[in-house]
N, C-alpha and C positions, 0 to 999 in steps of 0.2 A: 504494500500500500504506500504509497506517493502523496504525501498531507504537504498543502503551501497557504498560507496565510496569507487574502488578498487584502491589500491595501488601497487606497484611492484618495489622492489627495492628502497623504498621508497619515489616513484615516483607517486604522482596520475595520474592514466593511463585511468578513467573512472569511470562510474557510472553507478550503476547494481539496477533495478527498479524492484517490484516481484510483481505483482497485485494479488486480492483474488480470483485469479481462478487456482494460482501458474506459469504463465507464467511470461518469462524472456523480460527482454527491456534495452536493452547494451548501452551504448553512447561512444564512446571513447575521449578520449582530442587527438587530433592527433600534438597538439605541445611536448607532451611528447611519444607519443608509437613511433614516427618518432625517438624518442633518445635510442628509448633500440629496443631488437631482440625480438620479440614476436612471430617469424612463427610457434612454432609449436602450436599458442594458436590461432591462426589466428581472428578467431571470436574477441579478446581484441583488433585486430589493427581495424579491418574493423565494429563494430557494430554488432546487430540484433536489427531489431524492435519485436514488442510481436510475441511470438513463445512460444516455448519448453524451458524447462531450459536448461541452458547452464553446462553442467555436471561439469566440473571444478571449478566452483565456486559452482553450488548445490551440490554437494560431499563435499564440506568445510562448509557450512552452515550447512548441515546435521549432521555431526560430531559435530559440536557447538554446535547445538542442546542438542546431546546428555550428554551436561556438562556444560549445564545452559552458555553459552561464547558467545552466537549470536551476542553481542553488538560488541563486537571488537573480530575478529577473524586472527589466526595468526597461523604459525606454524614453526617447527622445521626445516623440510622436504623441506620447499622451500621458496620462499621470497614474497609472496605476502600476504595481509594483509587486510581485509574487514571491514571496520568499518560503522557503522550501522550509518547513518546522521540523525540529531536532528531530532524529530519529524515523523522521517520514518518508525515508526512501530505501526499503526495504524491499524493492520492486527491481 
């Protein structure tokens, strides 16, 4: 299991869980997404349970990938920021 603490604005907004079949499991903190605008990310206010990856964050992971960065992922382009929580890559 692959656990990363998403951040926004550097704001912790939730917790993104990958299990070894590649499905996604969202958790949001709703005392911080209730403080920022997330609609057009919808899925970060409201959650998923295990499903399909959540492209917006598996689009960023995959890029990381590709430059050895999956630990703490971060970019120019926008403000949110993935960081891999201790022990959560066991995958």
């Amino acid at each position: 299991m692959i656990t990363y603490r998403i951040f926004y604005w550097g704001l912790e907004i939730g917790l993104l869980e990958i299990n070894e079949q590649g499905q996604h499991r969202y958790t949001p903190i709703p005392e911080t997404t209730q403080q920022l605008s997330l609609a057009p990310f919808r899925v970060l206010e409201t959650g998923q349970d295990w499903g399909p990856p959540i492209p917006l964050l598996q689009n960023r992971i995959n890029n990381a990938r590709r430059f050895h960065t999956e630990q703490d992922i971060t970019s120019v382009t926008d403000h949110f920021r993935l960081l891999m929580a201790e022990g959560g890559a066991d995958a």
